[in-house]
N, C-alpha and C positions, 0 to 999 in steps of 0.2 A: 258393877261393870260399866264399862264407858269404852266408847272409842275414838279416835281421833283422824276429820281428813278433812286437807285442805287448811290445817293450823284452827279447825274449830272441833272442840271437845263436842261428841251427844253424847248425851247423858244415855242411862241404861232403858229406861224408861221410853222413850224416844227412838232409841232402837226396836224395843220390842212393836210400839206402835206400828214405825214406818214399815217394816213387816206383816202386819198382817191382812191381812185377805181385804178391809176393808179399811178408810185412813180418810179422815176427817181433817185435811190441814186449813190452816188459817195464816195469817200475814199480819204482822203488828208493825206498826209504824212509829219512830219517835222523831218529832222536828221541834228544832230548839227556838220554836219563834217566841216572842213577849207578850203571853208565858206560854211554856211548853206546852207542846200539841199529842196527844196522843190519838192513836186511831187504831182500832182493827179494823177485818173484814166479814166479823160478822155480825150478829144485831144486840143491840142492848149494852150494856158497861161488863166490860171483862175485866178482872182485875188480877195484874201480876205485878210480883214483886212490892207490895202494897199501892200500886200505883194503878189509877181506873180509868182502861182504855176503852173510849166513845167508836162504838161498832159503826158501822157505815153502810154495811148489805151491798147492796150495787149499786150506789153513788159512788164508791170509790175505785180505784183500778190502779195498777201498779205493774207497769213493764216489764217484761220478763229480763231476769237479773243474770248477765252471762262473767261468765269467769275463762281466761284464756291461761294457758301455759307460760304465755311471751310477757305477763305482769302488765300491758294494756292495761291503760285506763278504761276501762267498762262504768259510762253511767247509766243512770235510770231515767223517767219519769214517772211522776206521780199527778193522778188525775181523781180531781173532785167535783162534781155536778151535785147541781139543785142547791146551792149555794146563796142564801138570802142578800140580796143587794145591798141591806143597811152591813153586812160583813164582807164588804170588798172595801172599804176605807181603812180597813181595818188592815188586810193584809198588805196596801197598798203602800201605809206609812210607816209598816216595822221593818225597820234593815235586817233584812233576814239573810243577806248573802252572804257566804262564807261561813254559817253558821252549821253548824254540827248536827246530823238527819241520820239515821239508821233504817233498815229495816230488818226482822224477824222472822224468822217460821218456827209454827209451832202445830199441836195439832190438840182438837180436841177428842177425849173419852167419850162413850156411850153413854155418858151420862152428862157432856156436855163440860166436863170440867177441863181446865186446860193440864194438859199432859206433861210432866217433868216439868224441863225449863229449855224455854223456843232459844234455836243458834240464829245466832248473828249471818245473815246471808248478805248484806249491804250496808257500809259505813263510809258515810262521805260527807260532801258538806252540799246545804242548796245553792242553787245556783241563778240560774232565771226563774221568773214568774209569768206566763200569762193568760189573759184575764179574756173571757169571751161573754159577754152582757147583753142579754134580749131584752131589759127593764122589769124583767119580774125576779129571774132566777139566772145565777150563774155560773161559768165554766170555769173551773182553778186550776192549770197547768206546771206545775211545777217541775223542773229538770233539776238534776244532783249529780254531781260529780264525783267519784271514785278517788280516795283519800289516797290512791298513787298519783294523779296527778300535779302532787306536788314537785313530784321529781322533774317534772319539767320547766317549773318554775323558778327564775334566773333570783340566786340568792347573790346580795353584794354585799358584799362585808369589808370594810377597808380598815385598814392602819391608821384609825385616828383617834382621837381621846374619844370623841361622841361616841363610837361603836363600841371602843371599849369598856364604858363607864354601862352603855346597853347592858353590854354581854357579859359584864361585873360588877353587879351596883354595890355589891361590897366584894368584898378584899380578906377569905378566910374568916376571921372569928373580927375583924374589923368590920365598921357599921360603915365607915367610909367606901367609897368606889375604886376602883382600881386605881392609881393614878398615873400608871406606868405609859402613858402613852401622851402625858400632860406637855410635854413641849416639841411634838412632833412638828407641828407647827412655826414654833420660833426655828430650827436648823434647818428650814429648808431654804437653800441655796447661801446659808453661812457659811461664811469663810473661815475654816480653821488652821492655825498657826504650828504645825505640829513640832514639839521637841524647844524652842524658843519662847520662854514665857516673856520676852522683852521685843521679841520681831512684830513690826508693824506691817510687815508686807511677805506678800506668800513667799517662802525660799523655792530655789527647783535644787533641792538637796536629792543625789540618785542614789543613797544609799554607797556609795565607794568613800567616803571620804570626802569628798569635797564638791561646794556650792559655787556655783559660780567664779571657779578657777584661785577658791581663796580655801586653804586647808579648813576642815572645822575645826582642828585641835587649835588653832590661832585668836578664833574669836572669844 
């Protein structure tokens, strides 16, 4: 059994937890820096999905994650203390922005084990960084942006071969690029001679019959 709200599936598992009398949650973090980052929030290496996320206890903090009705952009913060100075070069020179960040909840069992499989409560991308440095030990501030606000982002797409060859670098079961967009270029503000493959200059033909006061059945 499972149920669904909000477009995210809990597992059955996960139901029964968050019910009862007592509820051990936790918060998993994924950030796609060079190389991925994981993190929970509690202590020691927890391993989900075969992948083993580095606990944090209370070095870490993570901003309460809100969801509106009106599809708002709702971002976060993520906040990491006691932070070794020789690893602030480090996060200083990986373009991390735009990059792909999640977070999770999950919770653990009585016996410490992680329960079902943690839902997705934040998926966005990071955004700023900043850095607060006393010379021993550091503050990592990171902001993330909510993967709606693309919608507000002006996309420009024009009518030219470049955008088209983009958004078709092949052509169906062709390896070649689209090419249908290859001479937009050359017609614009060409002169075209309509109906006369031997007229050198534009006619003011209206459609009745006659150009310039001379029948066209005559030419």
């Amino acid at each position: 059994m499972s149920i669904t709200t909000a477009g995210r599936t809990i597992s059955a598992g996960m139901v029964s937890e968050v019910t009862t009398a007592q509820l051990s949650p936790i918060l998993l973090a994924e950030l796609n820096f060079t190389p991925p980052v994981y993190l929970w929030s509690g202590y020691g290496t927890l391993t989900y999905n075969g992948i083993g996320y580095l606990g944090l206890g209370t070095l870490g903090t993570i901003s309460p994650v809100q969801e509106t009705t009106d599809l708002s952009a709702r971002g976060i913060s993520m906040q990491l203390s006691g932070v070794p100075t020789a690893l602030i070069s480090e996060a200083l020179t990986d373009d991390y922005q735009g990059r792909a960040c999640s977070v999770m909840f999950g919770a653990l069992s009585t016996t410490a084990g992680l329960v079902a499989s943690p839902i997705t409560v934040f998926s966005g991308r990071m955004d700023v960084m900043q850095i607060s440095d006393d010379g021993q030990t550091s503050q990592i501030t990171m902001t993330a942006e909510n993967k709606l606000i693309d919608f507000k982002r002006t996309r420009e797409v024009r009518y030219t071969n470049e955008d088209q060859q983009t958004l078709f670098p092949t052509y169906a079961s062709i390896t070649l690029p689209d090419l249908g967009l290859e001479f937009v270029n050359a017609i614009q503000e060409k002169t075209i001679y309509w109906g006369n493959q031997n007229a050198t200059n534009a006619s003011n033909w209206n459609g009745g019959g006659e150009t310039g006061g001379t029948d066209a059945n005559e030419r």
